[in-house]
C-alpha positions as CSV (number, residue, x, y, z in Angstrom):
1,X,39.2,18.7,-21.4
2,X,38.3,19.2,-17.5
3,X,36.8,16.7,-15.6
4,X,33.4,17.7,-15.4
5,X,33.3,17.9,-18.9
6,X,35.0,14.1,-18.9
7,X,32.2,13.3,-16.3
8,X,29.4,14.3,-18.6
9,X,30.2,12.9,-21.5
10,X,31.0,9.4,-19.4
11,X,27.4,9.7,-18.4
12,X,26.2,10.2,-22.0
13,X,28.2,7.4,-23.3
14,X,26.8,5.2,-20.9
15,X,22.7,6.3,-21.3
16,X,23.6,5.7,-25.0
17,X,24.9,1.9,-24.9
18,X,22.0,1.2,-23.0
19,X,19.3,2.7,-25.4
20,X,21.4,0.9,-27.7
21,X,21.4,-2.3,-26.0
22,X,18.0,-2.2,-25.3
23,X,15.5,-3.2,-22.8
24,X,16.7,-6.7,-21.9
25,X,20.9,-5.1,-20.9
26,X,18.6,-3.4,-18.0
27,X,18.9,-5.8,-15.1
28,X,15.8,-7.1,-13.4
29,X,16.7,-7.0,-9.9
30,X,15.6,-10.7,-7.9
31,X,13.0,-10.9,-6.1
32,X,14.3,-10.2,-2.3
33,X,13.4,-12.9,0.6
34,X,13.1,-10.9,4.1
35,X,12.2,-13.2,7.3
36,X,9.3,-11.7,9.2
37,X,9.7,-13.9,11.8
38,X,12.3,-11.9,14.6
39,X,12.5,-10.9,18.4
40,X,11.8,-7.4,19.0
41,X,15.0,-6.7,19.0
42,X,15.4,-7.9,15.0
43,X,17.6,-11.0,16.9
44,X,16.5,-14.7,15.1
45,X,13.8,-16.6,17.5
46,X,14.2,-20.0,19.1
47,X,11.0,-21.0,18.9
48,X,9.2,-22.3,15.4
49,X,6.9,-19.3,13.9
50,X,4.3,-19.7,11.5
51,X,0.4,-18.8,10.6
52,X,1.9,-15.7,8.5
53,X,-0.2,-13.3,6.9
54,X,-0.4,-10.0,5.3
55,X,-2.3,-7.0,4.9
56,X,-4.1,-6.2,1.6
57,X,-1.9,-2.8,1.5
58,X,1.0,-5.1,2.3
59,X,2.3,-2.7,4.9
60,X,1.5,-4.9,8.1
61,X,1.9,-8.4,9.0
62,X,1.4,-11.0,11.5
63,X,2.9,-14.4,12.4
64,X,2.8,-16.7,15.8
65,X,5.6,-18.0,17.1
66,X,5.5,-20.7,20.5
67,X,6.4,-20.4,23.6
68,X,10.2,-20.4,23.8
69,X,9.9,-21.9,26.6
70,X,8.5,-25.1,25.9
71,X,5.1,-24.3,27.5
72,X,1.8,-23.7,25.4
73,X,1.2,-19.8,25.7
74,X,1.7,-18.3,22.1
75,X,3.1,-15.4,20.6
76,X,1.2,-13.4,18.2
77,X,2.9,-10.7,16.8
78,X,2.4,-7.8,14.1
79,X,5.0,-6.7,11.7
80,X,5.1,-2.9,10.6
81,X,7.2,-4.1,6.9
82,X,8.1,-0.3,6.6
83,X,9.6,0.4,9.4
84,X,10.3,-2.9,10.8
85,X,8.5,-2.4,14.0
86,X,7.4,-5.5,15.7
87,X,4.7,-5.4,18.8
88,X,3.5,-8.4,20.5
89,X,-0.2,-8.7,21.2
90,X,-0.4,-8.3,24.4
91,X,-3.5,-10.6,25.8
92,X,-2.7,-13.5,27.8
93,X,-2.7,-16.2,24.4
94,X,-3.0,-19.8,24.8
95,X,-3.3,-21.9,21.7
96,X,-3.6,-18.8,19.2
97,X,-4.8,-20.1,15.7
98,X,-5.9,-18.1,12.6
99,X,-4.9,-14.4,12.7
100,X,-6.3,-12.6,10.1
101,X,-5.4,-8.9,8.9
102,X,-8.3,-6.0,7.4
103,X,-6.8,-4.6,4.5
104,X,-4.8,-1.3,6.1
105,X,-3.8,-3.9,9.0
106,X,-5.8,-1.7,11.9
107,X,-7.8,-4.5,12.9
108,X,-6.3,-8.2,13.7
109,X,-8.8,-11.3,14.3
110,X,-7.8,-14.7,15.8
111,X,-8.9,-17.8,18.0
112,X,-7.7,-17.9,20.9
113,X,-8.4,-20.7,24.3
114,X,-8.0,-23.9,25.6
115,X,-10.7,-26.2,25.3
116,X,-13.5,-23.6,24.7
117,X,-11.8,-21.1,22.2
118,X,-13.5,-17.7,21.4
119,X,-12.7,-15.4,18.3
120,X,-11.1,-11.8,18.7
121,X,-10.6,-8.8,17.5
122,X,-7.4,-6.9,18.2
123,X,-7.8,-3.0,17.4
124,X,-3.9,-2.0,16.6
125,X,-5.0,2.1,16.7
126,X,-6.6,1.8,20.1
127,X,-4.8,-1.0,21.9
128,X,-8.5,-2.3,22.4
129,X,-9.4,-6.2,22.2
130,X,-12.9,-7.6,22.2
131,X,-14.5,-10.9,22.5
132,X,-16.8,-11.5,19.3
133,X,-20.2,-14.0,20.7
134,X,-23.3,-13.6,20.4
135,X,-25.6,-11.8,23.2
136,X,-28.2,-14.7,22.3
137,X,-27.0,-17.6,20.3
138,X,-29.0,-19.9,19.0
139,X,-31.3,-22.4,20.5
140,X,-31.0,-25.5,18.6
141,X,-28.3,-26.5,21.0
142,X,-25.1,-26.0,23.3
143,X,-22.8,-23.9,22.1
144,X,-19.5,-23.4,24.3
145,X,-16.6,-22.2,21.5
146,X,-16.2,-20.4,18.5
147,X,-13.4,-19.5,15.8
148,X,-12.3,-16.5,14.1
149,X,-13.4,-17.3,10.2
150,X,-12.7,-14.3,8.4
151,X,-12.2,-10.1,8.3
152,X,-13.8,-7.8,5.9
153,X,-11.1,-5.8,3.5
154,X,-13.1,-2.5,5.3
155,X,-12.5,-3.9,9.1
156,X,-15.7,-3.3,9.7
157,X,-17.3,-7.1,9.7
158,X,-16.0,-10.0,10.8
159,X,-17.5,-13.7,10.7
160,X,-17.1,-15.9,13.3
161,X,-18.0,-19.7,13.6
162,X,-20.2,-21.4,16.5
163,X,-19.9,-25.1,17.9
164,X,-19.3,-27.5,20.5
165,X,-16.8,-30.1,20.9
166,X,-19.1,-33.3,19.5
167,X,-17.7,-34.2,16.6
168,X,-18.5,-31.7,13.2
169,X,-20.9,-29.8,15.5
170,X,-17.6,-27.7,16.4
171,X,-17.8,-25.0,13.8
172,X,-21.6,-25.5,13.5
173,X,-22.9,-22.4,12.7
174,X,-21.7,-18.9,10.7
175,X,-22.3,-15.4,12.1
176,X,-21.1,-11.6,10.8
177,X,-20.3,-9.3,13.8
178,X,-20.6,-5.4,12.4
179,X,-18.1,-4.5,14.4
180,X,-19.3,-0.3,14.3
181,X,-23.4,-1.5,15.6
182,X,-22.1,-5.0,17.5
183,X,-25.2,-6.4,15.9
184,X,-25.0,-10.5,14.5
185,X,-26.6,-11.4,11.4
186,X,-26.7,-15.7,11.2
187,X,-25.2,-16.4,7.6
188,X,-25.3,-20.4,7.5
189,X,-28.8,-22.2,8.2
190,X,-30.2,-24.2,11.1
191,X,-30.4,-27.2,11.1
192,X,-26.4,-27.0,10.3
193,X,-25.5,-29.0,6.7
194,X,-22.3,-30.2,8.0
195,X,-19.3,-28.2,9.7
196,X,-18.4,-25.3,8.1
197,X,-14.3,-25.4,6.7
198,X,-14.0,-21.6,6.0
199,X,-15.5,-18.4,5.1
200,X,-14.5,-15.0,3.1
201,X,-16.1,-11.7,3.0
202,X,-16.6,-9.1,0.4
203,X,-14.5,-5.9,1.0
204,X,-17.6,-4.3,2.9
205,X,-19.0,-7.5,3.9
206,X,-22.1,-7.4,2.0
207,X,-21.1,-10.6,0.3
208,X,-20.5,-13.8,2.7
209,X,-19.0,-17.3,0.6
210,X,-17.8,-20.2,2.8
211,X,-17.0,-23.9,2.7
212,X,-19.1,-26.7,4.6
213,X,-18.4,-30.5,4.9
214,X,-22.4,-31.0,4.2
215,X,-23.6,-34.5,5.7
216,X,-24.8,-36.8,2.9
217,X,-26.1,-40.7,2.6
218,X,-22.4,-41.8,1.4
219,X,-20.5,-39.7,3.7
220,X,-19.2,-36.1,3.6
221,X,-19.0,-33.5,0.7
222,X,-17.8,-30.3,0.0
223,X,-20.0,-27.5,-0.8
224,X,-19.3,-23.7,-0.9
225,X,-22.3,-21.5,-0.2
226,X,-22.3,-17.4,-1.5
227,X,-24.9,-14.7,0.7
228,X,-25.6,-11.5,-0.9
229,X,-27.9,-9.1,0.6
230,X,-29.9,-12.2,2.0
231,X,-29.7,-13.7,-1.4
232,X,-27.9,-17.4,-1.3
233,X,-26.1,-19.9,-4.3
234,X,-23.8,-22.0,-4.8
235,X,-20.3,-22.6,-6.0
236,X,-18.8,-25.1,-8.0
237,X,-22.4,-27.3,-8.5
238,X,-21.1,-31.0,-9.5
239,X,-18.0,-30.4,-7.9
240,X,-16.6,-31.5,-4.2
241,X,-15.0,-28.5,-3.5
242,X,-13.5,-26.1,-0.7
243,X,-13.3,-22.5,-1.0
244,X,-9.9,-20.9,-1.2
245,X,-10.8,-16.9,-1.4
246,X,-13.6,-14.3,-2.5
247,X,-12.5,-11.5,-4.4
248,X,-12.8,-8.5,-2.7
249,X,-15.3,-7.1,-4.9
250,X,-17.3,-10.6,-4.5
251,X,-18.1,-11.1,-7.9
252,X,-15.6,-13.9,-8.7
253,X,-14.6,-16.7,-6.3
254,X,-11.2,-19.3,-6.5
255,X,-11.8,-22.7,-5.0
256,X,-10.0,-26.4,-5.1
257,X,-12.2,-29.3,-6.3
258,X,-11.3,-32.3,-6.3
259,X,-12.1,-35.2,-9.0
260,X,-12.9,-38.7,-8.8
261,X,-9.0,-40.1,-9.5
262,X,-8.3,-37.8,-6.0
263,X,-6.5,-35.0,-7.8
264,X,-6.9,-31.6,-6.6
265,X,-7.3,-28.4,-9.4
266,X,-7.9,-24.7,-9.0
267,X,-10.9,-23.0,-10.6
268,X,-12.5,-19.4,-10.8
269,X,-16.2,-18.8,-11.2
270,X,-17.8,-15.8,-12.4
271,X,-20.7,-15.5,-9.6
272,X,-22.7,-13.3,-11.8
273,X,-22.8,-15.5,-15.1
274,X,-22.1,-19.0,-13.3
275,X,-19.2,-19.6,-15.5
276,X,-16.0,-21.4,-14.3
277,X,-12.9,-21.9,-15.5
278,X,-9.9,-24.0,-14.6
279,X,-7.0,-22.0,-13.9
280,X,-4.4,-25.0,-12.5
281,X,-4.1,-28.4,-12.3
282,X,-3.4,-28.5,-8.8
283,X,-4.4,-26.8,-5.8
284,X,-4.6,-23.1,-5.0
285,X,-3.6,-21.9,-1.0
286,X,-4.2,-18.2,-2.1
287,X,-4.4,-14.7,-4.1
288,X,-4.5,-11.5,-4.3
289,X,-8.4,-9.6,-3.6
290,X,-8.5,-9.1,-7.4
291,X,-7.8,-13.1,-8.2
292,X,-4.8,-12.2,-10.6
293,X,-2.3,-13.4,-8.9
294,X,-3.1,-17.1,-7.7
295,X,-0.7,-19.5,-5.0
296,X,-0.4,-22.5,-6.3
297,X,1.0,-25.8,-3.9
298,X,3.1,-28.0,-5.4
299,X,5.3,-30.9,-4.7
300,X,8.1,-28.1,-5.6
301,X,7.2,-25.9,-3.4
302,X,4.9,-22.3,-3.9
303,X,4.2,-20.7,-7.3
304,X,2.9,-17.7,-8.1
305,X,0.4,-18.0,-11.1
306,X,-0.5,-14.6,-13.1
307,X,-3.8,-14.6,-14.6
308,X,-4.5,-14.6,-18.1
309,X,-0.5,-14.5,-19.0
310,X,-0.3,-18.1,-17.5
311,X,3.2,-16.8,-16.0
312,X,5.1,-18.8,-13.5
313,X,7.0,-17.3,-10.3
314,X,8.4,-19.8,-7.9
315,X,7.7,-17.8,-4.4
316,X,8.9,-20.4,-1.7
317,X,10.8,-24.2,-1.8
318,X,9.5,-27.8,-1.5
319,X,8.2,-28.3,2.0
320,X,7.3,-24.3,2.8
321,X,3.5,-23.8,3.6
322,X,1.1,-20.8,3.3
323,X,-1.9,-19.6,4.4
324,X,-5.0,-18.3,2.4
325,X,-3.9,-14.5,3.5
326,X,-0.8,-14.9,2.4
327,X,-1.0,-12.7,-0.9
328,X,-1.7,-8.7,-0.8
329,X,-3.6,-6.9,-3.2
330,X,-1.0,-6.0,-5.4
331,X,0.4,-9.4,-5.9
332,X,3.7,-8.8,-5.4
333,X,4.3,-9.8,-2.0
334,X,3.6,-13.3,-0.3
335,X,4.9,-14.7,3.0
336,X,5.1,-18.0,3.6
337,X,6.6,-20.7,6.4
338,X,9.8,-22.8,6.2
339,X,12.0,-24.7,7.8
340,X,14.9,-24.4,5.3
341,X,17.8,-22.7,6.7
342,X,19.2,-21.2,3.4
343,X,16.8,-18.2,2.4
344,X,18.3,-16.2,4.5
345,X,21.8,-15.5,5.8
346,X,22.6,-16.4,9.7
347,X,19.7,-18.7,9.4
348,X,21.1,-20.8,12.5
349,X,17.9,-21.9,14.8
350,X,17.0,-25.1,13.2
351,X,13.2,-24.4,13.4
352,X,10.4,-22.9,11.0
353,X,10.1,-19.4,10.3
354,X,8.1,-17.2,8.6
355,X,9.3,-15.2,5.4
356,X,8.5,-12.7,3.1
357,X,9.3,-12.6,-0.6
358,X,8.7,-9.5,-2.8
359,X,8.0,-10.6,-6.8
360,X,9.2,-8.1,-9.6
């Protein structure tokens, strides 16, 4: 017998045992854990990273990291997960909070300043960064700073927050900037209900839901508000809640309420028939643009929930954080922040990083 001949029927033995075996002798490989969170030069940084988050085609990425230094500047840098190239924004940043990714990662939006922050939009294509504000904001009072709120799946629209620095007058108002006209359109109403905690837009932008700490008799409460084509109701009606993510199609929105004994569950309405459903008994961070795949926060650390299976990953350890992009739009991939030193090898700077962890 040669030794091709040998060869071959080796080969054939093998592709037999395992049809024999069956599905479950196939290996599932682990999920890997990748940090994001690297110099240029792929070398470990000094300084702690975090405020990670991903595209929806989960091909780009984006994390700040301080000033390793010691001063206040921050680093905001985006993460090409193919390739592995990194690129460091290049505007002077001070006090960088809130990047936010469209879902082919072109366009990057973040809050950036001192004491009088403004939101921007960083064009990755064209190298092009704009202020977003207003040519003529409203008149009801001052307004001196503003906050990146959210990005449309499309890049096209991105809403933006107005305030000042008394008290919840800081994120006071809610505007969408169509980035292709630069025209405004004034989402939340005047006089402002409270300050507004968040927003999400549809994947065009059409459909606008965000969270406001509304002003009542007996203190503060949360309310989460959905705009359609002019059109506005409300999420969650009975409930205290705070708006976690719209899906991308805007028909179906994931938000934490939280009941009179202080405990904090996840639920899913239906925006067309009102119905909601409770999908975990403790709070969600994020999900996927479909709202299949649901971040759960837990004193164990971060699950991945799978709706309607119920199934159970665990994506990241006790004490790790993420942020509500942290999920792309397949599911499979969530990054995350942590400051434990054995998820990687040659973990050796002592201080938070930010990490990625791809889910079979």
């Amino acid at each position: 017998m040669t030794a091709h001949v040998r060869a071959v029927l080796g080969a054939a033995s093998a592709a037999a045992l395992l049809l024999a075996l069956g599905p479950a002798a196939v290996a599932t490989p682990p999920p890997r854990v990748e940090r994001i969170s690297t110099a240029i030069d792929g070398s470990e940084l000094t300084a702690a990273s975090g405020g990670g988050v991903i595209s929806g085609d989960g091909r780009y990425a984006v994390f700040t990291s301080a000033d390793p230094e010691g001063g206040y500047d921050t680093r905001l840098y985006l993460k090409d997960l193919r390739t592995g190239r990194l690129a460091q924004v290049p505007e002077d940043l001070l006090y960088t909070t809130g990047p936010m990714l469209s879902g082919d990662g072109r366009r990057l939006a973040y809050s950036n300043g001192n004491r009088y922050p403004k939101p921007y939009v960083y064009d990755r294509v064209t190298g092009r960064t704009e202020v977003v504000w207003p040519q003529e904001p409203p008149q009801d009072t001052s307004y001196e700073l503003g906050t990146a709120a959210a990005i449309s799946a499309d890049g096209r629209h991105v809403a933006y927050t107005l305030g000042n620095r008394h008290g919840d007058d800081y994120a006071r108002v809610l505007l969408v900037r169509d980035l292709h006209t630069g025209t405004d359109r004034r989402i939340s109403p005047l006089p402002a209900e409270g300050m507004i905690l968040n927003a999400w837009l549809g994947a065009d932008g059409r459909t606008v839901a965000y969270s406001v700490a509304a002003r009542t008799n007996q203190g503060t409460e949360g309310r989460i508000h959905v705009v359609r084509d002019g059109r506005e109701s409300d999420i969650g009606s009975g409930f205290s809640a705070t708006l976690v993510r719209l899906s991308d199609d805007g028909r179906r929105a994931l938000f934490n309420a939280t009941a009179a004994d202080w405990t904090t569950s996840a639920y899913v309405e239906d925006l067309r028939t009102g119905r909601v459903r409770q999908v975990a008994g403790t709070g969600a961070v994020a999900a996927d643009g479909s709202l299949r795949h649901v971040l759960l926060s837990g004193d164990g650390g971060l699950d991945l929930l799978t709706l309607p299976s119920g199934r159970r990953q665990q994506v990241a350890p006790a004490g790790a954080t993420a942020l509500p992009r942290a999920v792309d739009r397949t599911g499979h991939t969530v990054v995350f922040s942590s400051a434990a030193a054995d998820l990687v090898p040659h973990d050796t700077n002592g201080v938070q990083d930010v990490f990625l962890r791809r889910l079979n």
